[in-house]
N, C-alpha and C positions, 0 to 999 in steps of 0.2 A: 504493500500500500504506500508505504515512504517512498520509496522508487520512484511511483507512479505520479507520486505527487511533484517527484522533483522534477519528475522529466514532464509534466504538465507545466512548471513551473518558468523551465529555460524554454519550453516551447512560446510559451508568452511572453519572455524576455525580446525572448528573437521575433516573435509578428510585432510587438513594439515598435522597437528598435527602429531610430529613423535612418532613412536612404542615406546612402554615400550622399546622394544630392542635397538632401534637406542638411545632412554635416556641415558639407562646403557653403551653402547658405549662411549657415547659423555663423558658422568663424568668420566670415564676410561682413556681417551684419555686425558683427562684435566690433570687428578693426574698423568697419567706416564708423560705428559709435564712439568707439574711442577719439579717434583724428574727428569727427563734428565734434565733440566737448570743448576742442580746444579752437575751435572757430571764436573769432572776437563780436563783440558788436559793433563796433569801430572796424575801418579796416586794418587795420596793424598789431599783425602778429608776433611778439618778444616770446623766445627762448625760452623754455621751461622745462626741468626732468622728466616733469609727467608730459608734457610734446614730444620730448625726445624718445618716452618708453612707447607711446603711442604709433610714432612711425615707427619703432625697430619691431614693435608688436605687428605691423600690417606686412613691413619688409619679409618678417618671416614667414607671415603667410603666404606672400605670392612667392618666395622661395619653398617652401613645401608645394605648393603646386608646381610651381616649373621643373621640382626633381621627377611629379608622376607625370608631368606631360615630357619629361624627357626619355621616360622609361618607355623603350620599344612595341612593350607589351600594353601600352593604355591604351583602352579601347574608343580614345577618339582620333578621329582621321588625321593624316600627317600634313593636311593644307590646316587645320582647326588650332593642331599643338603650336606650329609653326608660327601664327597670328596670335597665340598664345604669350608663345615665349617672349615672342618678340615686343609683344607689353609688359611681360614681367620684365624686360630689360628695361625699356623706359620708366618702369615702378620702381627698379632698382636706382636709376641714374636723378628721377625726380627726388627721392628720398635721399640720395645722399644728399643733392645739391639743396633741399629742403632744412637736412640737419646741419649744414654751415651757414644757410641764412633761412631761417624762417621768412615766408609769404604767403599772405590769405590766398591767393590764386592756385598756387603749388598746391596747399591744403587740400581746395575747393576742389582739384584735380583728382589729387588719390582716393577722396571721397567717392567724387566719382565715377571713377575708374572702378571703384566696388562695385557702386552702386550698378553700372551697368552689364556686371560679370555677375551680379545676385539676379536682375532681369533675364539675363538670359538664362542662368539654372532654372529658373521657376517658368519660362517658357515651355509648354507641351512638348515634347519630344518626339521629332520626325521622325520618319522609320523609312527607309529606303523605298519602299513600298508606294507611302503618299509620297514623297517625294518626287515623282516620275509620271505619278498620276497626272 
């Protein structure tokens, strides 16, 4: 009976348990919260630790994604990873040049640049199929 209940138990862990996609979401949604806290009401952005952990907090995220969109085996197309990377390069160049001078603009940018990388996860997912239709 204890068995039965543990293995009822992890089965409801795991239907739980949200998508790779809704993850990616959620850590998105984290780092652009964090970088908006530090938007001013004014336009002028001053230097601060907690801006400083805020971009190194988002830097890592778009570094943990461009190690799995580098990995051969990810199951998104290699024109997708490609246009991928190539904005986590730009997220990596915005944010260093970010962390030697703070700018609302800069800011406003890698917000952005979440923001529109969480639109498209939460976008319906084509399927070869409609695609062609």
């Amino acid at each position: 009976m204890r068995n039965q209940l543990n293995k009822l138990y992890r089965q409801t862990q795991m239907d739980s348990a949200p998508s790779g996609r809704q993850i990616e979401i959620s850590i998105l949604e984290l780092a652009a919260s964090k970088l908006q806290a530090h938007l001013p009401k004014n336009e002028e952005l001053a230097w601060s630790h907690d801006l400083n952990e805020a971009m190194k907090f988002n830097q890592k995220v778009w570094d943990v994604f461009s190690a799995d969109w580098m990995n051969p085996e990810s199951q998104l197309s290699v024109e997708l990873r490609q246009n991928l990377l190539s904005i986590a390069v730009f997220v990596k160049k915005k944010t260093f040049a970010l962390l030697a001078k703070p700018d609302v603009d800069g800011l406003r940018l890698l917000i952005q640049l979440n923001e529109n990388i969480i639109d498209g996860l939460k976008a319906p997912k084509i399927t070869a199929n409609a695609a062609t239709a």
